[in-house]
C-alpha positions in Angstrom: 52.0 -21.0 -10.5 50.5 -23.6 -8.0 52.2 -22.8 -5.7 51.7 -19.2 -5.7 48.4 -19.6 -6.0 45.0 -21.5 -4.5 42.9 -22.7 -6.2 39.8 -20.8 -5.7 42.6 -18.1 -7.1 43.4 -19.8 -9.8 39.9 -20.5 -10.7 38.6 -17.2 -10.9 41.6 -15.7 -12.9 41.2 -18.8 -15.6 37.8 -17.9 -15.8 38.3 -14.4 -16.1 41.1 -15.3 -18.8 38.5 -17.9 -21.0 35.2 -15.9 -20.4 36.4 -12.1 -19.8 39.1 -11.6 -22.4 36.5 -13.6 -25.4 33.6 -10.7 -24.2 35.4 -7.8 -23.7 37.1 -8.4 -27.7 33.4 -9.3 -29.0 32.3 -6.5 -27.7 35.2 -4.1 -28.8 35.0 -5.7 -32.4 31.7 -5.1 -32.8 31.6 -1.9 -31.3 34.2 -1.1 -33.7 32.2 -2.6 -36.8 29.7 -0.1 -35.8 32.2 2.8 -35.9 33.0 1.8 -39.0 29.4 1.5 -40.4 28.6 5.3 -39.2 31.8 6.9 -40.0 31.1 5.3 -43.5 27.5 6.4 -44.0 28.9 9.9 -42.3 31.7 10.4 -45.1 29.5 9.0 -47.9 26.6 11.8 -46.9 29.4 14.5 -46.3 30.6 13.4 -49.9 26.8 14.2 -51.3 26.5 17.2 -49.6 29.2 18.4 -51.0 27.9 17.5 -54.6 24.5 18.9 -53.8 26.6 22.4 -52.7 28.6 22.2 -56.0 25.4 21.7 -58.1 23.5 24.5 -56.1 26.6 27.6 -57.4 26.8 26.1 -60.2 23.4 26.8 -61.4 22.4 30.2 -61.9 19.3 31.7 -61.9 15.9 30.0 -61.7 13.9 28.0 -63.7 11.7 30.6 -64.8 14.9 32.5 -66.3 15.6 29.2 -68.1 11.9 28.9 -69.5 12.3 32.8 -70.7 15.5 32.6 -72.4 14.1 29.6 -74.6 10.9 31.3 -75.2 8.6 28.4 -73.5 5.4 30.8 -73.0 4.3 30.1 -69.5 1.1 27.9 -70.9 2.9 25.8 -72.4 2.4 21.8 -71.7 4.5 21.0 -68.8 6.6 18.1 -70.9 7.5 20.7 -73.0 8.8 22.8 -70.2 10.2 20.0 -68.6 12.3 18.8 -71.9 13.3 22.7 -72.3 14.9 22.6 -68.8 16.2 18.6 -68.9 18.1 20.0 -71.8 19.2 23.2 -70.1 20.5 21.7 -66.7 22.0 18.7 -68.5 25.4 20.6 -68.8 25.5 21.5 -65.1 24.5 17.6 -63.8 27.2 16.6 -65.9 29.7 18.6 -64.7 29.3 17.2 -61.5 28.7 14.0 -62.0 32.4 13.4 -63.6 33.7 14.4 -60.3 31.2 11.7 -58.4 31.1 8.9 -60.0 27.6 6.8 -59.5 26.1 9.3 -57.8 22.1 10.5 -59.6 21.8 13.9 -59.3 19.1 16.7 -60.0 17.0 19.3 -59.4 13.6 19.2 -58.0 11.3 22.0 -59.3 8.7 22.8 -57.2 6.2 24.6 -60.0 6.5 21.8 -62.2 6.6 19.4 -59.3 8.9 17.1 -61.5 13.2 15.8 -60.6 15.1 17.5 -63.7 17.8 14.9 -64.2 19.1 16.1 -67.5 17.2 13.5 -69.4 15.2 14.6 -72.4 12.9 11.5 -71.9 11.8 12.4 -68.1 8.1 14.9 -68.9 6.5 14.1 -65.6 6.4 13.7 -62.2 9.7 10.7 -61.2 9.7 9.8 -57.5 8.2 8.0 -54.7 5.7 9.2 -52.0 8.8 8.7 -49.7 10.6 11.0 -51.7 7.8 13.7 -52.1 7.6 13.4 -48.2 11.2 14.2 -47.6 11.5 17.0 -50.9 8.8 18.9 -48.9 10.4 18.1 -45.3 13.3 20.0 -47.2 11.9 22.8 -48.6 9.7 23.6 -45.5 12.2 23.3 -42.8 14.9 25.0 -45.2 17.5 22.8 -44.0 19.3 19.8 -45.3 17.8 16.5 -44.6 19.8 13.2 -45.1 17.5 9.9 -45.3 19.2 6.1 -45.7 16.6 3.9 -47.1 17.1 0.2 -47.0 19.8 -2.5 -45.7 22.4 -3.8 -47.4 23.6 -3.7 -50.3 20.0 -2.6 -51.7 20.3 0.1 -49.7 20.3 3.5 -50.6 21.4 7.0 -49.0 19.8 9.6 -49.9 20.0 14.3 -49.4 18.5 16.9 -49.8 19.2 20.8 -50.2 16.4 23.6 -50.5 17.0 25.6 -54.0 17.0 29.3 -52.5 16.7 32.1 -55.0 16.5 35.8 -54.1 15.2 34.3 -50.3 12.5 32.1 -51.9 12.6 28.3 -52.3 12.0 27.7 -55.5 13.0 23.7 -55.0 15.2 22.0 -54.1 18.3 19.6 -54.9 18.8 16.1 -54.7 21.8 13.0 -54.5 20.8 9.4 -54.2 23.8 7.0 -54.3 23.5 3.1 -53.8 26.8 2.5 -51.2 26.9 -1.0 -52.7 31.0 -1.1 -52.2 30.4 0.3 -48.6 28.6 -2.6 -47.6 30.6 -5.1 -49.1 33.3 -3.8 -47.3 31.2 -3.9 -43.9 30.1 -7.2 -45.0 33.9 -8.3 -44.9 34.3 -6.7 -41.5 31.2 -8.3 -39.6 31.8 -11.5 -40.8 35.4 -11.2 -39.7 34.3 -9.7 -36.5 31.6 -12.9 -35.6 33.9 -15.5 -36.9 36.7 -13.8 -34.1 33.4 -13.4 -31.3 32.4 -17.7 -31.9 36.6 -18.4 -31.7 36.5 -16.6 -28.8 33.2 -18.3 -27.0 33.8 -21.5 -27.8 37.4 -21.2 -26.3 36.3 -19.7 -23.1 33.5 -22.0 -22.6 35.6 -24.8 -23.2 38.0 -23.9 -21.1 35.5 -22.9 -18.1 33.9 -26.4 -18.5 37.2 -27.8 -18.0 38.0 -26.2 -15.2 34.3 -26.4 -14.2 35.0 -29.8 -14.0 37.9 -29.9 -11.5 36.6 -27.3 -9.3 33.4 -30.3 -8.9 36.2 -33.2 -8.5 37.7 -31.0 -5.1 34.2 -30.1 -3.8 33.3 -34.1 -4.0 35.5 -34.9 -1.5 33.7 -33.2 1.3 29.9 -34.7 0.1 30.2 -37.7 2.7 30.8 -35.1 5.7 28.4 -32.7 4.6 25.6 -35.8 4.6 27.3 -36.1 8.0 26.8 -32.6 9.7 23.2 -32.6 8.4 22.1 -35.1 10.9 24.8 -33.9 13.7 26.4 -30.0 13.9 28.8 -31.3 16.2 30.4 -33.6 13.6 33.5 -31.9 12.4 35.5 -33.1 8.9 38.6 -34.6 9.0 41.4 -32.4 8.0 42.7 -32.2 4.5 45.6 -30.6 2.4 45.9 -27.9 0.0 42.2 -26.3 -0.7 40.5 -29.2 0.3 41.5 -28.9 4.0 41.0 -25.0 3.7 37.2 -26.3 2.0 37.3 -28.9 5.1 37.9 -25.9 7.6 35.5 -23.2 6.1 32.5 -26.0 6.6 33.5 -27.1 10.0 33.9 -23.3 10.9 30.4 -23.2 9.6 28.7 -25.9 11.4 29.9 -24.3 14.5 28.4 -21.0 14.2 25.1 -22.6 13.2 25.4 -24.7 16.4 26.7 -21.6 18.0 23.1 -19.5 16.2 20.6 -22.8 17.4 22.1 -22.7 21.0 21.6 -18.7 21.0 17.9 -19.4 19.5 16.7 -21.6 22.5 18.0 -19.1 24.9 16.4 -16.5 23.2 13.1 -18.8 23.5 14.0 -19.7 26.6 13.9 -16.5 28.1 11.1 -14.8 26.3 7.8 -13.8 28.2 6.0 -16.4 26.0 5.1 -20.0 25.9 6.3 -22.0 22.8 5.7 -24.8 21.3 6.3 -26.3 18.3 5.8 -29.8 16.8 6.4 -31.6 13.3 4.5 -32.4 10.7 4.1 -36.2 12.5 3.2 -34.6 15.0 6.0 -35.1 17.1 7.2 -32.2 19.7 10.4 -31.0 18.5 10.6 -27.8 21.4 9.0 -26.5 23.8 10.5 -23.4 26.1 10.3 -22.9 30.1 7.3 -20.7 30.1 5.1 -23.3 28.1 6.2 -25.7 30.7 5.4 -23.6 33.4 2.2 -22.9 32.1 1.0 -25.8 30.7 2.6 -28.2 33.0 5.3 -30.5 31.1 8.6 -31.4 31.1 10.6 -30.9 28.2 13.2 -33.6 28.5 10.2 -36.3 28.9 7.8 -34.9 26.3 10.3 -34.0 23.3 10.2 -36.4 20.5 6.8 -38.0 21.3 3.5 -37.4 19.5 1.4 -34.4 21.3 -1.6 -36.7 21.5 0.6 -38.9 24.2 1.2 -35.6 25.7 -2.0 -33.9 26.2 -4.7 -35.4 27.9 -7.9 -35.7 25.5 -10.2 -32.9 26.7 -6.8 -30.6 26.8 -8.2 -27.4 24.3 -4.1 -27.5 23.1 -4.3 -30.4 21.6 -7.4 -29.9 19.9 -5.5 -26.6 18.4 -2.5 -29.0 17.1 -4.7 -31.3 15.9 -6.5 -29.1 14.1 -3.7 -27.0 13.0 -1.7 -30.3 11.5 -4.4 -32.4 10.2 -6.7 -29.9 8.5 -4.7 -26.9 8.6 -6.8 -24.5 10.3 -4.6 -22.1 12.7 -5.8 -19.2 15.3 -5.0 -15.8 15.6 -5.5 -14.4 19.4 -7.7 -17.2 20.7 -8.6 -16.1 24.5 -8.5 -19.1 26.5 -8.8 -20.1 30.5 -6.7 -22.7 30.4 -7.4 -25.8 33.3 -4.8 -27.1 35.3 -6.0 -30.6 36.5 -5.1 -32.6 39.1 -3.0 -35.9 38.7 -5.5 -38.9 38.6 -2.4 -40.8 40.0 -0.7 -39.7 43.3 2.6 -37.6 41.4 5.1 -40.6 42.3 2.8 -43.2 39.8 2.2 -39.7 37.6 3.0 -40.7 33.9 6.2 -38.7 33.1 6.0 -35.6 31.0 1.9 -35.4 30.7 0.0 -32.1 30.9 -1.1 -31.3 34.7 1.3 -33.9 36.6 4.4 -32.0 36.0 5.9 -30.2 39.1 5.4 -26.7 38.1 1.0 -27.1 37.7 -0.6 -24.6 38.9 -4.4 -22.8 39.0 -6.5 -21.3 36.5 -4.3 -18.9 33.6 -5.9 -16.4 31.1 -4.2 -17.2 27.8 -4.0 -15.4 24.5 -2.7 -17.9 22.1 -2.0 -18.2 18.5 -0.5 -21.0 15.9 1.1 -21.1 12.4 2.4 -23.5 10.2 5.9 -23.8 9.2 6.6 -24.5 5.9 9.8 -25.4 3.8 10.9 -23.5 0.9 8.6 -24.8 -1.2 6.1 -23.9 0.7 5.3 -27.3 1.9 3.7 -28.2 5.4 6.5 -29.3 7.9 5.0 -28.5 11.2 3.2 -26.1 13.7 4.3 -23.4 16.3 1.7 -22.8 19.0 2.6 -19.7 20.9 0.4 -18.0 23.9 1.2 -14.9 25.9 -0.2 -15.1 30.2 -2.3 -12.4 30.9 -3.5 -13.6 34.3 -1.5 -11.2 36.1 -2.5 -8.2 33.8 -5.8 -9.3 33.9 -6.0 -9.1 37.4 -4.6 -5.6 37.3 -6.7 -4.4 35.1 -10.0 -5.6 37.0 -8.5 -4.2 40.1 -7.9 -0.7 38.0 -11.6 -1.0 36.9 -12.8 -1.7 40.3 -10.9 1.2 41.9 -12.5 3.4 39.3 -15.6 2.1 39.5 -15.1 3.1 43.5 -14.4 6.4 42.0 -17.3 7.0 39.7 -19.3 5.6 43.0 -17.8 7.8 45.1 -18.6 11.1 42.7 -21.8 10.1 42.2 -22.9 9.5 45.5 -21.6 12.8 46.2 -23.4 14.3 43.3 -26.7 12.3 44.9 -26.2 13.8 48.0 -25.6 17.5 46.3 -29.1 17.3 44.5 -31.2 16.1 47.5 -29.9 18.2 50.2 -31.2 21.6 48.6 -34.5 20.1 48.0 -34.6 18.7 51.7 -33.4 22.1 53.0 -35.8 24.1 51.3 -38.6 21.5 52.6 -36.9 21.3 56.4 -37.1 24.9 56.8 -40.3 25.6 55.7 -41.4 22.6 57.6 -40.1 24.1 61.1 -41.4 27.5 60.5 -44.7 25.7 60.1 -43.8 24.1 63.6 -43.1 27.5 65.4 -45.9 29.2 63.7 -48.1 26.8 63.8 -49.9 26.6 60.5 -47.9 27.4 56.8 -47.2 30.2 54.8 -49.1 30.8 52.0 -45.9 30.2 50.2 -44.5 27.3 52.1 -46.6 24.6 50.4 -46.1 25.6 46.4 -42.2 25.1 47.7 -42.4 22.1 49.3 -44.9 20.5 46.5 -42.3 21.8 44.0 -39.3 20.6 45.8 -41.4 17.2 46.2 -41.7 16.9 42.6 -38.0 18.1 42.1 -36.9 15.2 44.3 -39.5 12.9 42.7 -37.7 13.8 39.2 -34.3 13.0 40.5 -35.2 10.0 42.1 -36.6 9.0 38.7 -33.7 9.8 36.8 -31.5 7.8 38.8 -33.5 4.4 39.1 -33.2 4.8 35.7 -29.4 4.1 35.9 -29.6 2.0 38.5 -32.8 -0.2 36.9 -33.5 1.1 33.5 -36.7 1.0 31.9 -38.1 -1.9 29.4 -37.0 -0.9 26.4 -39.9 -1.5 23.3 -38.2 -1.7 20.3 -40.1 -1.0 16.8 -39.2 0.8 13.5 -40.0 4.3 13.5 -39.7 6.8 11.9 -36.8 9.4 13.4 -38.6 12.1 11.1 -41.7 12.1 13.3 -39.9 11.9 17.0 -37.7 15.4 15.4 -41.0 16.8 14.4 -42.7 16.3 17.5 -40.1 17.6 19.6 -39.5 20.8 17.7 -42.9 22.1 17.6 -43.3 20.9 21.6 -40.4 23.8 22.4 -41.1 25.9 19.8 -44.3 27.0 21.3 -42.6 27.4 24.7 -39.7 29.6 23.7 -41.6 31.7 20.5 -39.6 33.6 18.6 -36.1 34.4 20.0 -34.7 31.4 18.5 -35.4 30.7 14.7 -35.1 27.2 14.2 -34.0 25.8 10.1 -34.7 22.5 9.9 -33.4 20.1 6.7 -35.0 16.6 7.3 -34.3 13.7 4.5 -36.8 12.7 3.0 -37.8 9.2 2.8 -35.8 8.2 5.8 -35.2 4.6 6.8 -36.7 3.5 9.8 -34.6 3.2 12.8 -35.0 0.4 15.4 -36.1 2.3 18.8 -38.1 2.9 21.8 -40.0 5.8 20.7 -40.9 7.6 24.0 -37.3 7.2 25.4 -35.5 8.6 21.9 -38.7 11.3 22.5 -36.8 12.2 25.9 -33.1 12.1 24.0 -34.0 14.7 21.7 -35.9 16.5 24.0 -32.7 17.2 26.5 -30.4 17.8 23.7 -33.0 21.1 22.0 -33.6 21.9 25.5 -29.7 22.4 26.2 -29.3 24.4 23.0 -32.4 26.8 23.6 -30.8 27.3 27.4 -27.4 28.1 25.7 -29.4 30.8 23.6 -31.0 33.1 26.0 -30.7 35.9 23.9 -32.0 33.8 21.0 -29.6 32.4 17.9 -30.3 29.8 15.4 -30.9 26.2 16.1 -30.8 23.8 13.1 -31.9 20.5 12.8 -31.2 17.9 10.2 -31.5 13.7 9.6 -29.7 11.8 7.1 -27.8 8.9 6.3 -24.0 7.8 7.0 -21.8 7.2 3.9 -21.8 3.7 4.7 -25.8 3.6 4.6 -25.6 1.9 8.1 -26.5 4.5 10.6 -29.2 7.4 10.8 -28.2 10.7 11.8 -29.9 13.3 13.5 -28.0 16.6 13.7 -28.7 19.4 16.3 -26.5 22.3 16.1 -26.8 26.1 17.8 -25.5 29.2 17.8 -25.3 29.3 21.7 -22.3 30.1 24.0 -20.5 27.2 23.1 -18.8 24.6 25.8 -14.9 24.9 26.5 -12.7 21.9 25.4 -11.8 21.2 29.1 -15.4 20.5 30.1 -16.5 18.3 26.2 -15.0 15.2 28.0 -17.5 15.3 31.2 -20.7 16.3 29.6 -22.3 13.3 29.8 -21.2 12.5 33.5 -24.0 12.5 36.1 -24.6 15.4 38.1 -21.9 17.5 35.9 -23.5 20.7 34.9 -22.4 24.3 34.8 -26.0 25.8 35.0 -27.3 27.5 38.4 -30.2 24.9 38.5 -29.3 22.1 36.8 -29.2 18.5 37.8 -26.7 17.4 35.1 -28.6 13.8 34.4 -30.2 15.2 31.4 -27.3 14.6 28.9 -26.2 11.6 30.6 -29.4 10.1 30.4 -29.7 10.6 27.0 -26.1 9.2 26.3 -27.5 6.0 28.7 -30.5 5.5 26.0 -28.7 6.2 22.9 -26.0 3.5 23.7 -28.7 1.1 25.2 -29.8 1.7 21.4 -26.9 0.6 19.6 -25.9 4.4 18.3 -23.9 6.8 19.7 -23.8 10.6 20.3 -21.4 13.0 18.6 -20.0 16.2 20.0 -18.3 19.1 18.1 -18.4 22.9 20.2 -16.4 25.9 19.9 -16.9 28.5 23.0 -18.7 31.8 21.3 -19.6 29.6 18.5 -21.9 27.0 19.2 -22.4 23.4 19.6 -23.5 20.6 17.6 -24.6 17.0 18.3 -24.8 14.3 16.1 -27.2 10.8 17.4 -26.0 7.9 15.2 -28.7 5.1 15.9 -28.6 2.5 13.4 -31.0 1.3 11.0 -34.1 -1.0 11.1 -33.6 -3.7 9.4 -35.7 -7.0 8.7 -34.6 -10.2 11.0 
């Protein structure tokens, strides 16, 4: 058998031999002592029913026909009544009874609420709670009901069948028997049964132990090249016979994929868009790929293996990470760093090898977006740091070019829209102006226009230092309340009755921390927009509140107007964008300007034939 088999074979099918064959009998013998038990108990209640069935034709009548055929009036004392029927039934028990043999019989009688048992001596009530419990369990439900009470050979099994006469329950009839003899017998079985299941166990451990033993005797052979290959994956063990050398091949096979997995790891970090590097708990750098070498200037065959501190010059912001990261274990998450390239205090011939800023690859100024984390065993124990950064110069530099070029753009528009808002003015003024020169003296409408067109560009030219230089801004608490208030009966009067105003303002309102005469001119362009987008009148309501998170005040200004379409929600706060006849379009943006330059922000929700409401979050006053 040796032969034929290996030994790993052999192994297994001796253990499944001395550990299967022991737990698959143990659990067929008891599974059979259980069998036993029930089909035991089953017979033995089977065996009472039957009894209880016998006792039930045997008896004719009722009780009642008993008590009348011996005269008992029905006021008589209840041991009398009970002695009468003892005597009476005593026949019919017996009869039984011959046939089953320690087996107590009787009938319960659920008027005198008393077990007849055919003795003259029993006058009252003979049971247990228990017993009462199950007697009326039996005689409700109208069923059979079989109880076994106790273990062992102190045990008892006990049924019960209703007493039917002429469809009523009149009682009902009961068999108690104490299976001593069946539990002796599964006494005998069980105790056969565990003294086969210990046999077994102490066999099959035994056995496994022994060959537990051997199995460790093979494996100690290969300890002293295992201790080997931990310090060196290239070391390969000898080659053995039989098992062994298939042990001996199976390691070596795996030493060289794991060489084979480290090699494909550093090409992996090797080629990855980030920098790496990692260092051990001493301190010492253990790897460090191409793009950290790049970037930060080493060379990894000089720098592996010595301390970072010996790396990294002193006022290097790395090795303030590492040092942090190793010595009090504080790491960084998306640090944003310009990291320095310096110059070589030494010409790069006298350069000391391997130090950050004289290797060959240094180079200007990089954006860097770096993080660490500590390695740990296991255990969980410290045994070293990975710092890794990503280079965003390049996308950095791309994305301020994109925000120039748009910034171009938004130039560009709003120079146009400049240019759009002035030249009306200044054509309306210019003509005038030259009919005044061919005419030689104005019309009595030519001055009103050109004082109104004046003021028009005066207004504009307003607006717009306010982008370009925007007002001192005086902060102090306020009340939000008040500015609503003051606005609302201002347009009110103008506009009279064609658009009925609801307003809902909280009461007790924090204070919010404004400028009150610009956050005046906010809500004054949002409820003039909404009475323009009403011209045949609507509802404009107005309420203030607080945000669920108690952190912002809210002032709510919704209409009934016209609505603005989904294409245009995006550009309504654009200068110059407007889709009225005579707008300017800096009204909305000038109120977006001051609600940001507040802290808050402005909320738009509009459906076209709807309405519109805005929401100005602007958040609270609070002390310091």
């Amino acid at each position: 058998m040796r032969g034929r088999l290996g030994f790993s074979r052999q192994l297994f099918l001796y253990t499944l031999i001395l550990l299967g064959f022991p737990t698959i009998l143990s659990v067929y013998m008891l599974h059979m002592v259980q069998r036993a038990e029930h089909g035991l108990i089953e017979s033995d209640q089977a065996k009472l029913n039957q009894a209880l069935y016998l006792l039930d034709t045997r008896f004719e009548g009722t009780f009642e026909d008993i008590l009348k055929a011996h005269g008992v009036p029905a006021d008589a004392r209840q041991r009398d009544k009970v002695k009468v029927l003892n005597t009476s039934l005593k026949p019919v028990l017996d009869s039984v009874a011959v046939d089953y043999p320690g087996v107590d019989l009787g009938f319960y009688s659920r008027q005198e609420d008393v077990i007849l048992n055919g003795h003259s001596e029993t006058y009252g009530e003979n049971f247990s709670i228990r017993r009462k419990a199950d007697i009326e369990r039996t005689i409700n439900s109208k069923q059979k009901l079989s109880n076994i009470v106790g273990l062992g050979g102190s045990g008892l099994i006990e049924t019960y069948r209703p007493l039917i006469r002429n469809g009523k329950v009149i009682g009902a009839i009961v068999a108690q028997e104490n299976p001593k003899d069946i539990y002796q017998r599964l006494g005998r079985m069980r105790r056969e049964a565990y003294l086969t299941i210990v046999a077994g166990i102490i066999i099959g451990v035994g056995g496994f132990f022994i060959l537990l033993n051997r199995f460790l005797e093979v494996v100690s052979g290969v300890k002293e090249g295992l201790a080997n290959l931990e310090g060196d994956l290239s070391y390969r063990l000898p080659p053995a016979f039989g098992e062994l050398g298939e042990i001996a091949a199976a390691v070596n096979h795996l030493a060289g994929r794991l060489e084979q997995m480290r090699s494909f790891n550093e090409a992996i970090l090797d080629n990855v868009d980030a920098g790496v590097v990692a260092a051990d708990i001493r301190g010492r750098l253990v790897m460090v790929n191409p793009i950290a070498a790049r970037v930060l200037g080493l060379i990894p065959e000089e720098v592996l293996g010595r301390h970072f501190e010996e790396v990294f010059r002193a006022d290097d912001p790395v090795r303030d990470i590492l040092q942090r990261a190793l010595a009090r274990q504080e790491t960084v998450s998306e640090l944003t760093l310009k990291y320095p390239a310096p110059l070589p205090e030494k010409p790069c011939a006298e350069a000391v090898p391997g130090h950050a800023g004289m290797g060959p690859h240094t180079r200007g100024e990089r954006d860097l977006i770096l993080g660490t984390n500590l390695l740990t065993n296991q255990a969980g124990n410290p045994i070293g740091v990975v710092l890794t950064f990503a280079d965003v110069t390049e996308r950095n530099r791309l994305q301020e070019r994109v925000k120039r070029e748009e910034r171009l753009a938004a130039l560009g528009k709003f120079v146009a829209g400049v240019a759009h808002e002035i030249r009306n003015p200044l054509t309306s003024i210019s003509g005038y102006i030259q009919m005044w020169q061919r005419h030689g003296q104005p019309t009595p409408q030519s001055l009103p226009t050109v004082a109104r067109e004046t003021m028009r560009l005066n207004s504009i030219v307003d607006k717009l230092l306010f982008f370009a230089r925007p007002s001192e801004t005086k902060f102090q608490p306020y009340d939000l309340n008040r500015i609503v208030n003051i606005v609302r009966e201002f347009l009110s009067e103008g506009y009279g009755t064609e658009v009925k105003m609801e307003t809902r303002l909280m009461p007790d309102l924090p204070p919010v921390r404004i400028d009150p005469e610009q956050m005046q001119q906010v809500l004054m362009n949002i409820f003039y927009n909404s009475y323009q987008a009403m011209p045949d009148g609507g509802t404009l309501r107005v309420e203030t509140g607080l945000t669920p998170d108690n952190e912002y005040v809210v002032a709510t200004i919704g209409d009934t107007g016209c609505g603005i379409p989904e294409e245009n929600l995006s550009s309504i706060f654009d200068p110059f964008f407007t889709t009225k006849a005579r707008g300017s379009g800096l009204g909305l943006a000038l109120a977006h300007e001051i609600v940001e330059a507040h802290g808050g922000y402005i909320d738009v929700k509009s459906k076209v034939g709807v309405g519109t409401t805005m929401r100005v979050y602007l958040p609270r006053f609070k002390e310091g």
